[in-house]
LOTIRO-5008 format. One record per residue (C-alpha): x, y, z; residue in three letters. Coordinates in steps of 0.2 Angstrom, whole numbers, plus 2048, in hexadecimal, padded with zeros to 3 digits. Each point is the difference from the previous one (the first is absolute). Layout:
<site <X Y Z> 'ALA'>
...
This chain:
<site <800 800 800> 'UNK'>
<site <80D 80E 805> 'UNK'>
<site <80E 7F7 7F7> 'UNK'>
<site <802 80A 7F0> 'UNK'>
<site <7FD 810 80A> 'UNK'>
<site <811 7FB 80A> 'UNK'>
<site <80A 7F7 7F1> 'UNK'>
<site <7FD 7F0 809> 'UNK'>
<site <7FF 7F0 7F9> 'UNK'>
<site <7F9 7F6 80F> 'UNK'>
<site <7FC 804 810> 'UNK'>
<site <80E 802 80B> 'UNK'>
<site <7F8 7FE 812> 'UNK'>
<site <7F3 7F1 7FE> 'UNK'>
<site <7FF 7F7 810> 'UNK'>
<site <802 7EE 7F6> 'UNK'>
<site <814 7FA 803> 'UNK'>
<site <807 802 7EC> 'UNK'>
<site <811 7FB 800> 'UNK'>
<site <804 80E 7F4> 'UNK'>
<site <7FD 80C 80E> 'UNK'>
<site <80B 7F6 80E> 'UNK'>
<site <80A 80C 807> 'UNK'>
<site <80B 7FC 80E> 'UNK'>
<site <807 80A 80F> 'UNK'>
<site <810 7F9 80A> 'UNK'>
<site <7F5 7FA 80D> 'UNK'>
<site <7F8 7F5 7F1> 'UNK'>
<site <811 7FD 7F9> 'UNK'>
<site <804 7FA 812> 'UNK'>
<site <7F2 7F7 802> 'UNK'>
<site <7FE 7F7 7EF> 'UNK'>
<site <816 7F9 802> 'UNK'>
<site <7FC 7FB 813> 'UNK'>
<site <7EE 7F5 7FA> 'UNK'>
<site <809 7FA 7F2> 'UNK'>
<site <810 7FA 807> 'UNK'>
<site <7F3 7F7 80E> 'UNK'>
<site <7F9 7F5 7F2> 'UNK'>
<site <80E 7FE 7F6> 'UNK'>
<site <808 7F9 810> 'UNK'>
<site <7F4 7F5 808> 'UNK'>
<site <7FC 808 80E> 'UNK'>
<site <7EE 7FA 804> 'UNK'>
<site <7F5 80E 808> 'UNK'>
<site <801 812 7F9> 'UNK'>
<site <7F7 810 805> 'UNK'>
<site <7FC 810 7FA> 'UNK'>
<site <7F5 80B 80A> 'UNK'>
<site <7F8 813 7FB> 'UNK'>
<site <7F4 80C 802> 'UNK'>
<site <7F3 7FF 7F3> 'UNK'>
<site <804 80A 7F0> 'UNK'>
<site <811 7FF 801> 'UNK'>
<site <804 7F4 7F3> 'UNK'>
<site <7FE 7EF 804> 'UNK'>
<site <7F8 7F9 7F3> 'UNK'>
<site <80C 809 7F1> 'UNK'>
<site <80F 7F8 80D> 'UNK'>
<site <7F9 7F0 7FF> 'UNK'>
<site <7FC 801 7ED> 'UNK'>
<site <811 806 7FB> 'UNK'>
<site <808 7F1 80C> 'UNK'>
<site <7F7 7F3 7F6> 'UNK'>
<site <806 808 7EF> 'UNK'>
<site <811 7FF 806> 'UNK'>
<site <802 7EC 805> 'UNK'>
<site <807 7F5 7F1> 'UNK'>
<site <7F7 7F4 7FA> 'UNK'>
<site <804 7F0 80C> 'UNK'>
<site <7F4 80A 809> 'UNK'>
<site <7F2 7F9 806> 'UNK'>
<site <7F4 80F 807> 'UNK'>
<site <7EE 800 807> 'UNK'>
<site <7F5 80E 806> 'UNK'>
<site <7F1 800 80D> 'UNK'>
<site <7F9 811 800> 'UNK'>
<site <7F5 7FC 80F> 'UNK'>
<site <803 7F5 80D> 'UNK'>
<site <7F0 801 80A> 'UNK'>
<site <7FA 7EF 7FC> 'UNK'>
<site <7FB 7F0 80A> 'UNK'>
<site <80E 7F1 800> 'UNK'>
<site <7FA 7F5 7F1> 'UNK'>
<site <7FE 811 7F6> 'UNK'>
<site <811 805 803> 'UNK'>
<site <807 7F1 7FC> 'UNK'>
<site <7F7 7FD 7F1> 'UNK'>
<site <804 813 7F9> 'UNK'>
<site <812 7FD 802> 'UNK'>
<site <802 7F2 7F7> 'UNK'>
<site <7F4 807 7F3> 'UNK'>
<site <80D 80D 800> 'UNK'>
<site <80D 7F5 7FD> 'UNK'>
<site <7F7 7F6 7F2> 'UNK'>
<site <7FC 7F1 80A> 'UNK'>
<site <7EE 7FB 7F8> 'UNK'>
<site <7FB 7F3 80D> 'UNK'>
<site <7F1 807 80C> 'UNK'>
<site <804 7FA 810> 'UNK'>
<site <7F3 7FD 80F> 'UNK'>
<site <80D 7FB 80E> 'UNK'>
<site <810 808 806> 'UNK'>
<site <809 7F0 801> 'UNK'>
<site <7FB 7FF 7EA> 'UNK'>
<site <809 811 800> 'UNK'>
<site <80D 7FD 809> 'UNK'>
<site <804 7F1 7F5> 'UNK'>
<site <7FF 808 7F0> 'UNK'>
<site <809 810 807> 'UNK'>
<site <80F 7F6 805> 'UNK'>
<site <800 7F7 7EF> 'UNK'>
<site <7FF 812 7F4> 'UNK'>
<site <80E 808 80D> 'UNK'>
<site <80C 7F1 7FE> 'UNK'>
<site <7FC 800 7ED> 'UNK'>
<site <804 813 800> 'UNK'>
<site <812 7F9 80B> 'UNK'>
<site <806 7F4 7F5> 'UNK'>
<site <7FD 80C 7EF> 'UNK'>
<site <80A 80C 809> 'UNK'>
<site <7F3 80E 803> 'UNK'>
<site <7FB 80A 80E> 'UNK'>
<site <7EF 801 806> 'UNK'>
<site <7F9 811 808> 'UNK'>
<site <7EF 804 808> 'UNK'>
<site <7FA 812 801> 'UNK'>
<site <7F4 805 80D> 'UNK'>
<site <7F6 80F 7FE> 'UNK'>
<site <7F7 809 80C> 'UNK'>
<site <807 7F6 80D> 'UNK'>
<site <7F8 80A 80F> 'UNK'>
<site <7F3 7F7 7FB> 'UNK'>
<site <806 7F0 805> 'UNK'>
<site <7FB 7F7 80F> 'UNK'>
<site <809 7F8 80F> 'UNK'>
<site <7FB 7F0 7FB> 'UNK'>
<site <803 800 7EF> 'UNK'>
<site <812 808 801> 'UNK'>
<site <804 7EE 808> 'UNK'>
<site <7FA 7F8 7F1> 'UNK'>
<site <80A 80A 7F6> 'UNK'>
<site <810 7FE 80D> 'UNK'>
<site <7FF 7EE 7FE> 'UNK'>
<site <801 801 7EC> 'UNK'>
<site <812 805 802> 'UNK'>
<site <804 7EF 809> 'UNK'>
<site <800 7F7 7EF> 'UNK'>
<site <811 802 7FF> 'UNK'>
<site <80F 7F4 7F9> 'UNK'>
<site <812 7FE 803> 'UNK'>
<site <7FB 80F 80B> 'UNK'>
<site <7FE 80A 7F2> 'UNK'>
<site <7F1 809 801> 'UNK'>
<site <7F4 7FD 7F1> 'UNK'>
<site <7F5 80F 801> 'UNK'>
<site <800 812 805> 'UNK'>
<site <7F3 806 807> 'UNK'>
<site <7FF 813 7FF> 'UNK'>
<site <7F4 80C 809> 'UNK'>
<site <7F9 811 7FB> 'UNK'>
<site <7F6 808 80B> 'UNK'>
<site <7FB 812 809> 'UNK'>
<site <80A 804 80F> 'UNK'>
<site <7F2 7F9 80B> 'UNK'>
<site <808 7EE 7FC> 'UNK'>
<site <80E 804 80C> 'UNK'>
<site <7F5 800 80E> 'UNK'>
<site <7F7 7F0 7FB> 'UNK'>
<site <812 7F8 800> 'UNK'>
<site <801 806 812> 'UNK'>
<site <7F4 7F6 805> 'UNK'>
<site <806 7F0 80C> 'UNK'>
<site <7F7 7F3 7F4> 'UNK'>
<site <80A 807 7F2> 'UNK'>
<site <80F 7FE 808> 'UNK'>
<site <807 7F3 7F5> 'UNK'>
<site <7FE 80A 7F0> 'UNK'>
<site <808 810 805> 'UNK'>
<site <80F 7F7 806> 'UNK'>
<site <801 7F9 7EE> 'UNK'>
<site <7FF 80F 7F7> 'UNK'>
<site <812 803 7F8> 'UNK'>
<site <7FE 810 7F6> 'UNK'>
<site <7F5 80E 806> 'UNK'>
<site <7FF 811 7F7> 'UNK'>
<site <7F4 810 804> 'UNK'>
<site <7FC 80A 7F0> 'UNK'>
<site <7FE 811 804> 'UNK'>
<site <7F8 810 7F6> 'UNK'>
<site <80A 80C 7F6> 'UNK'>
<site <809 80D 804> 'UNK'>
<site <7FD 812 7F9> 'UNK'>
<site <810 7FC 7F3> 'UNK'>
<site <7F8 7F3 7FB> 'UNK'>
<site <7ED 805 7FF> 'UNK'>
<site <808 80B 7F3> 'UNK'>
<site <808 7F4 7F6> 'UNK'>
<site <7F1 7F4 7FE> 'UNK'>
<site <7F5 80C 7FB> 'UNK'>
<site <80D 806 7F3> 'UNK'>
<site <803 7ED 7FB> 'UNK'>
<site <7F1 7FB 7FF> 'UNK'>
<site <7F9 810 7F6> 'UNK'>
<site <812 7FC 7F4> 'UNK'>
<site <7F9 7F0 7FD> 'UNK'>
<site <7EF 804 7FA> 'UNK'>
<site <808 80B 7F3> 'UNK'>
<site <804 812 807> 'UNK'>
<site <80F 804 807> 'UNK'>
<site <7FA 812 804> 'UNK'>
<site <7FC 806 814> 'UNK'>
<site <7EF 800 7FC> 'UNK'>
<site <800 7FE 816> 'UNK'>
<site <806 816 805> 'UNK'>
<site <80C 7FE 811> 'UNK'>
<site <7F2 806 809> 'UNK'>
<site <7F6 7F1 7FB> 'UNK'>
<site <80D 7F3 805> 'UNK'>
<site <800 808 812> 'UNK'>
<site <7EE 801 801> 'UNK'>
<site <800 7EC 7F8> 'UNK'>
<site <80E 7FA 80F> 'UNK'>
<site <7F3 808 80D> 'UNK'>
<site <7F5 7F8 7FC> 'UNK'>
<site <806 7EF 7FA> 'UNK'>
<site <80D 7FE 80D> 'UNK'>
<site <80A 7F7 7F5> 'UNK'>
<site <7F5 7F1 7FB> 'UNK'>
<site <7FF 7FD 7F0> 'UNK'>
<site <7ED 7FA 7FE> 'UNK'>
<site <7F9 811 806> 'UNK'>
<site <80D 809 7F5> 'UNK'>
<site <7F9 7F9 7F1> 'UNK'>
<site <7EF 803 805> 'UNK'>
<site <801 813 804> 'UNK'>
<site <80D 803 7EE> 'UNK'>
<site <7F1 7F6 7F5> 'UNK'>
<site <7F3 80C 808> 'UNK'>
<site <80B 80E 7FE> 'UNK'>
<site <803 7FB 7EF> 'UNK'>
<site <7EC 7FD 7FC> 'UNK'>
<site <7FD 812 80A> 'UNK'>
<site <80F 809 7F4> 'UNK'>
<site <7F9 7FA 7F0> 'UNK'>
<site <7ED 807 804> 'UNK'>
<site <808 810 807> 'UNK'>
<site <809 800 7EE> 'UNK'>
<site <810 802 808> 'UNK'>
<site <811 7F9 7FB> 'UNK'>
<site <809 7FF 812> 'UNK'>
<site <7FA 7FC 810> 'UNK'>
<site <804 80B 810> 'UNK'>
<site <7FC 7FF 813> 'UNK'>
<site <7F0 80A 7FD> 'UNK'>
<site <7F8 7EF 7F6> 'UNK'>
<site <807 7F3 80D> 'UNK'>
<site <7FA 808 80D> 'UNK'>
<site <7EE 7FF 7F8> 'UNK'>
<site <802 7EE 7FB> 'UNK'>
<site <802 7FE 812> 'UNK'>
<site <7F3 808 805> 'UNK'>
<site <7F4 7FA 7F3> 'UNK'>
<site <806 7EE 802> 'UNK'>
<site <7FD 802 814> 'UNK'>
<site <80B 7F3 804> 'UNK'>
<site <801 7FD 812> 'UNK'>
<site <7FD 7F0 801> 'UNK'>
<site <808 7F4 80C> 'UNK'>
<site <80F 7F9 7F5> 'UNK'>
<site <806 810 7FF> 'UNK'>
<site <7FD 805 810> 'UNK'>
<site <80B 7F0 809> 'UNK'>
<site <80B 806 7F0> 'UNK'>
<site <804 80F 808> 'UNK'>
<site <801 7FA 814> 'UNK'>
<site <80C 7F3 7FB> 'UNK'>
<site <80C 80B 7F5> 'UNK'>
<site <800 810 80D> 'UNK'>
<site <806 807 80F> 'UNK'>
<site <7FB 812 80C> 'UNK'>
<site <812 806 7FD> 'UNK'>
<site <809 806 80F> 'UNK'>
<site <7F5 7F4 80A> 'UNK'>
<site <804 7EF 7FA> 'UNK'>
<site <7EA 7FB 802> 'UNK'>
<site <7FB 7F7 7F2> 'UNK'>
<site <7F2 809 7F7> 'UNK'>
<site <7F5 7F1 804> 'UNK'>
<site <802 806 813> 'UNK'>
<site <7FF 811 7FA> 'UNK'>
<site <7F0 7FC 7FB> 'UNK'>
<site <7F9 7F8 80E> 'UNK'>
<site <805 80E 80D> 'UNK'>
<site <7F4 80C 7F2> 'UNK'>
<site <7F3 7F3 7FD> 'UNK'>
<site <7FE 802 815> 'UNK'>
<site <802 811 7FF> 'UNK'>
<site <7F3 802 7F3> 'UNK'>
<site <7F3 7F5 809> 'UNK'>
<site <803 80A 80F> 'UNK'>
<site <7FC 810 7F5> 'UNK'>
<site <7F0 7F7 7F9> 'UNK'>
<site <7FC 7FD 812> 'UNK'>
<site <801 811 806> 'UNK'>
<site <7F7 807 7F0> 'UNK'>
<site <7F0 7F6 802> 'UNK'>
<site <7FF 805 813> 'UNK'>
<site <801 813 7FB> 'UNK'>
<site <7F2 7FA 7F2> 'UNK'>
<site <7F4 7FA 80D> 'UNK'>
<site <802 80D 80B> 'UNK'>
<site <7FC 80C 7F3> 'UNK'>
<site <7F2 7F6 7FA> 'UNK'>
<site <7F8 801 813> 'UNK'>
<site <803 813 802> 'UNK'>
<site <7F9 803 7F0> 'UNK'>
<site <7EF 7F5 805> 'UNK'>
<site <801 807 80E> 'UNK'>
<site <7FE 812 7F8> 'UNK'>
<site <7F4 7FA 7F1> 'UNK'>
<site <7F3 7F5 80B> 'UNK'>
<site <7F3 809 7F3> 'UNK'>
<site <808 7FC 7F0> 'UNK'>
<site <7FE 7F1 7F7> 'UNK'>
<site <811 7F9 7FB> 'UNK'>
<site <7FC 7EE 7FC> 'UNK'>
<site <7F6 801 7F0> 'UNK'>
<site <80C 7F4 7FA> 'UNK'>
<site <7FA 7F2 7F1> 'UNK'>
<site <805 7F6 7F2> 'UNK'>
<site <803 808 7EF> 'UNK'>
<site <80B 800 7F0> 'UNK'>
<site <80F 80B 7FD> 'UNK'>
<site <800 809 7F1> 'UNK'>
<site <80D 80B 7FB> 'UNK'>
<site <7FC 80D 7F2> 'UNK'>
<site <808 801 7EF> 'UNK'>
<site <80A 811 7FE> 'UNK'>
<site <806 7FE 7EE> 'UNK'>
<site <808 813 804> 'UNK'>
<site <80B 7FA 80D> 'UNK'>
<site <811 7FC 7FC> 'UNK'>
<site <800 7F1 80E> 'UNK'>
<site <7F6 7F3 7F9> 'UNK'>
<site <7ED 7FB 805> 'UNK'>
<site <7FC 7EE 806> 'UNK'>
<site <7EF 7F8 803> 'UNK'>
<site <7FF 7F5 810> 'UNK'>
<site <7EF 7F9 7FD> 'UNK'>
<site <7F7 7F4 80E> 'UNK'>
<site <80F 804 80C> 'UNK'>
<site <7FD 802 813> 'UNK'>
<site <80C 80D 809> 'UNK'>
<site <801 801 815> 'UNK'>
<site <802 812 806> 'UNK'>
<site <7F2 80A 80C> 'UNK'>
<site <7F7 80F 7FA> 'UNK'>
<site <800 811 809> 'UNK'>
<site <800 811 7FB> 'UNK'>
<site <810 800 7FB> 'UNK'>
<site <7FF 7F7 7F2> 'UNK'>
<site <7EF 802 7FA> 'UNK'>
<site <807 806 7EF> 'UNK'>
<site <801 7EF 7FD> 'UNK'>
<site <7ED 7FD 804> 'UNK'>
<site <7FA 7FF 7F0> 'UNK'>
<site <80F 7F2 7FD> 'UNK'>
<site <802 7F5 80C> 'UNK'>
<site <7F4 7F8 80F> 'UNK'>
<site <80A 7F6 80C> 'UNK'>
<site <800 7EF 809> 'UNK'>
<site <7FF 802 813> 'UNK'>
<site <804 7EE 806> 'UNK'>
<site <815 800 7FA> 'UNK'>
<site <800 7EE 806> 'UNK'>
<site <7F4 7F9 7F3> 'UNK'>
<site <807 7F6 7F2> 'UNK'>
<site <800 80B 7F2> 'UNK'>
<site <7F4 7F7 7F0> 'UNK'>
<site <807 7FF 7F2> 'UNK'>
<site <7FD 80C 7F2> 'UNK'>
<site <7F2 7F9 7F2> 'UNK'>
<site <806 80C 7F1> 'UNK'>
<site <811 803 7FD> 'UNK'>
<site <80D 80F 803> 'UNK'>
<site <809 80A 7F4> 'UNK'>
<site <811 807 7FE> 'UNK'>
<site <803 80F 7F4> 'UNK'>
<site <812 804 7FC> 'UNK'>
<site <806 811 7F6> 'UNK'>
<site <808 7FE 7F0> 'UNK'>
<site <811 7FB 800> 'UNK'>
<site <7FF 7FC 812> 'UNK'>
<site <803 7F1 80B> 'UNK'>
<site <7FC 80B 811> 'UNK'>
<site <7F3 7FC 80D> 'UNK'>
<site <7F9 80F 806> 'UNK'>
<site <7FC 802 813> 'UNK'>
<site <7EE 7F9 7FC> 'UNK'>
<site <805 7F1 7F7> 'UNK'>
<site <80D 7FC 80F> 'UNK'>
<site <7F2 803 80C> 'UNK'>
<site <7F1 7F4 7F4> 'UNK'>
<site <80F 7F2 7FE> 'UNK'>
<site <802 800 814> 'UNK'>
<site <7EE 7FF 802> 'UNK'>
<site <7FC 7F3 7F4> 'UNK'>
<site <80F 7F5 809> 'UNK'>
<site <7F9 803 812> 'UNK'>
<site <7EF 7F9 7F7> 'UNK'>
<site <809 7F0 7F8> 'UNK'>
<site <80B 7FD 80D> 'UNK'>
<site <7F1 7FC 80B> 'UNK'>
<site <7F9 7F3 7F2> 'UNK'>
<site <80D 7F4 7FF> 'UNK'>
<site <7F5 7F8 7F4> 'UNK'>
<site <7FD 80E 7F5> 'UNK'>
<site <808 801 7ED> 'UNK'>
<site <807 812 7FB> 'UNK'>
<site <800 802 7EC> 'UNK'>
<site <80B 80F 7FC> 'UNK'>
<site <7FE 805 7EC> 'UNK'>
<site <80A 810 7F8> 'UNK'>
<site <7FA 808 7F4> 'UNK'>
<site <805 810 7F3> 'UNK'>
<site <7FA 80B 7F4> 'UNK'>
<site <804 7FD 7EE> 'UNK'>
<site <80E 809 7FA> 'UNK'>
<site <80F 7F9 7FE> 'UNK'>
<site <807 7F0 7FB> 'UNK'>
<site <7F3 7F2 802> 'UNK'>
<site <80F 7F6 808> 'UNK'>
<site <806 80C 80A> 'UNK'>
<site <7ED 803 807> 'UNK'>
<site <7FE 7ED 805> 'UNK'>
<site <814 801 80A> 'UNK'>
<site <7F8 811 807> 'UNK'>
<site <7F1 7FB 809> 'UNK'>
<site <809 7F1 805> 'UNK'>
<site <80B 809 80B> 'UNK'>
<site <7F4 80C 808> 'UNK'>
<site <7F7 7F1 804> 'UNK'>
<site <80F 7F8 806> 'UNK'>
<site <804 80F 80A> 'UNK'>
<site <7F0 800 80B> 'UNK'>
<site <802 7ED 803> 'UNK'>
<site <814 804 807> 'UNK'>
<site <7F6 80D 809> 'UNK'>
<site <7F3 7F5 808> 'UNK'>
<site <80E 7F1 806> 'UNK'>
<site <80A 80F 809> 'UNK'>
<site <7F0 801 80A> 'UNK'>
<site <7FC 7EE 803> 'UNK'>
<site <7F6 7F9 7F4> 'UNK'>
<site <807 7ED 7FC> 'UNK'>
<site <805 7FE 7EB> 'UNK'>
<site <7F6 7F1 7FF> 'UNK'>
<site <7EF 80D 800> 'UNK'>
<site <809 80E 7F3> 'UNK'>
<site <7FD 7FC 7ED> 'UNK'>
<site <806 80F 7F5> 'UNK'>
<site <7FC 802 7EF> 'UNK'>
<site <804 80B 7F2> 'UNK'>
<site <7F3 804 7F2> 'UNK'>
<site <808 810 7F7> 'UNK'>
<site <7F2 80B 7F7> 'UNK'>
<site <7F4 7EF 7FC> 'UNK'>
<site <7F3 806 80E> 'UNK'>
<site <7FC 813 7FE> 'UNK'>
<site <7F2 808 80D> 'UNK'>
<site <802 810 7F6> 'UNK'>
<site <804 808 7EE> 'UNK'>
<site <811 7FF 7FD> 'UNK'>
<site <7FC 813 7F6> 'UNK'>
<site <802 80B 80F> 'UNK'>
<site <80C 803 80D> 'UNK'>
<site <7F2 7FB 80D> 'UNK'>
<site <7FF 7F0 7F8> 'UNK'>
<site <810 7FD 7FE> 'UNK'>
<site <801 803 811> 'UNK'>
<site <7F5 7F6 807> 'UNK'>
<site <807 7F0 7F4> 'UNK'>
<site <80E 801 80C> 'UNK'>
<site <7FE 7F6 80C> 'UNK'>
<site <7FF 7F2 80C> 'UNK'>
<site <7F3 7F5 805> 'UNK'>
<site <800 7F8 812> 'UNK'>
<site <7F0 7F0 801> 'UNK'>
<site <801 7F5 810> 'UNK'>
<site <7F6 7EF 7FD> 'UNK'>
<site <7F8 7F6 80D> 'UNK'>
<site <809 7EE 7FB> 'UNK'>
């Protein structure tokens, strides 16, 4: 979509691991010599632990292109399986057709396939994904694969890839066997600033433009906010890239990452253990995860003192207005007005039921909004759906959208069983293409938005239908205007 506008010839921070853009920094380099050497060498179990986004997978990836071919190499993404499961899997993964119903038929065939793999000279590895994911019980099933061995030689590696988290399964008493066994164990950590540079620059070389499309200012803003990992630096440089393109601009400064950021809303917890684990109150030596707690306390405390002052106004001010009915307090639906003259964008919110109390301070709202009184009741869930407009050129919530997303995730997060589909859609000018990748991404905007506030993925479906669905003339800016938009439905399943 924006690659001709950039000289690109593919896109350069896709989330998919290409080897093409495998780009290496000296903890990598490290990495990759000290995991080869442990296979090359027999040395059994192997290790290597990291945050998530730091690079795992393209580690990995690169590790298995790099054995010769007397390699023998299977990969189980997911370990979170029952014994017979994982045992079948693996030799799946290892070509080893039978379908076993017993351990003792796996154990068999295993020993056969491994001594087979001995006597032709090859090694045999077994790559573990996700291996936090592993339970006790089944890390000493996989222990006791390593005791096939001959002439003391062993006849596989077993190597483990897993979050940092993984560490502290090991600690556990049960597991105590394992750990002891663990020969080479390597932590993978994010890139420096030195490095976020480079990869952005590598990767961007590789996709066809050696130019710094990324000013300086950029960069500093992308280290900020990435701290170095390189799955949320490609994310916030392939928005960027996308909010350049629309903004018909050639280079991307600190002024459009900072509103990728704040249109992509991502606060979620990845990034937020992201941040804990890689920093530190300087001066202090607290860990920003203590850090945290202490304001987390002190905020609550805050919250505590604030609704006392609340209810002690609340009481003088009955006590002082025994004559004046302040409890005229109903169901109704919000609807916010179209102002086509207003530079900020208009959105509907129809069948959407907002908690607030009505007094004469705000009873130039009157002819808006009616209000719930009872804030513990479960909120229904809207009948017709919401709408999302968006200016042109622009990937901005305004204040009102931010405040309808919030509420519409309050809504869903109390209906576990509730399904959320969220449809862009834009005007027709433009490329038709363009248009479909477009309302895609406003859509998936609102759906990053809503799992920074809770809502689980499995209830989010976005969709991108381009110009196909018009509610307007395309004719008029007010048409064209109210083309662009997205549609938030939540289905009862």
């Amino acid at each position: 979509m924006y690659l001709a506008h950039y000289n690109l010839k593919e896109k350069p921070f896709q989330i998919s691991t290409d080897p093409k853009f495998l780009w290496l920094g000296e903890k990598h380099k490290e990495a990759l010599s000290i995991l080869k050497y442990g296979i090359l060498d027999n040395r059994g179990f192997l290790l290597l632990t990291g945050d998530i986004g730091t690079g795992k997978t393209t580690l990995i990836n690169s590790l298995m292109n790099s054995l010769s071919k007397n390699t023998i190499v299977a990969f189980l993404p997911d370990p979170a399986l029952e014994q017979l499961d994982f045992f079948n899997f693996v030799a799946n993964a290892f070509k080893i057709t039978t379908k076993f119903k017993t351990k003792g038929e796996f154990l068999i065939q295993f020993g056969i396939f491994l001594n087979q793999a001995y006597t032709n000279n090859n090694r045999v590895v077994l790559i573990i994904d996700e291996a936090q994911r592993v339970t006790s019980t089944m890390l000493e099933e996989i222990r006791l694969l390593s005791n096939i061995e001959k002439q003391h030689t062993k006849l596989i590696n077993i190597f483990f890839v897993g979050q940092n988290e993984f560490n502290e399964l090991l600690l556990n008493p049960a597991n105590r066997a394992l750990k002891q066994r663990i020969t080479i164990n390597y932590n993978i950590e994010s890139l420096n600033k030195k490095e976020t540079e480079e990869y952005i620059n590598f990767r961007l070389k590789v996709a066809g433009n050696s130019n710094s499309i990324f000013k300086p200012g950029a960069i500093r803003e992308i280290i900020a906010f990435s701290s170095g990992y390189p799955r949320l630096i490609n994310i916030i440089c392939d928005h960027a890239l996308l909010t350049g393109y629309v903004k018909g601009t050639k280079q991307i400064n600190a002024e459009i990452i900072q509103e990728c950021i704040k249109e992509l809303q991502i606060t979620l917890p990845e990034l937020k253990t992201v941040n804990q684990k890689t920093q530190h109150i300087k001066g202090t030596g607290v860990s920003t995860t203590e850090a945290g707690d202490r304001k987390s306390s002190k905020k609550q405390s805050n919250y505590l003192i604030i609704i006392l002052l609340i209810i002690l106004v609340i009481f003088f001010y009955k006590t002082l207005h025994k004559g004046q009915d302040i409890n005229t307090l109903e169901k109704q639906h919000l609807t916010l007005k179209d102002s086509w003259e207003n530079e900020e964008a208009p959105l509907v919110v129809e069948d959407l039921i907002k908690k607030t109390e009505y007094t004469e301070n705000n009873s130039q709202y009157a002819d808006q909004v009616k209000y719930k009184a009872d804030a513990l009741q479960v909120l229904p869930i809207p009948k017709k759906k919401s709408i999302i407009y968006f200016n042109y050129n622009s990937n901005a919530f305004s204040e009102k959208a931010i405040k309808l997303i919030e509420s519409i995730s309050e809504i869903i997060n109390q209906h576990p069983e509730a399904e959320v589909i969220i449809t862009g859609h834009t005007d027709s000018l433009g490329d038709k293409s363009y248009n479909n990748s477009l309302s895609l991404f406003r859509a998936n905007m609102v759906k990053s938005f809503m799992l920074g506030k809770g809502v689980s993925p499995s209830q989010l479906k976005a969709i991108g239908k381009g110009s196909k669905e018009p509610i307007a003339t395309n004719d008029t800016y007010a048409g064209r205007r109210a083309n662009r938009r997205v549609e938030i439905k939540i289905l009862k399943k």
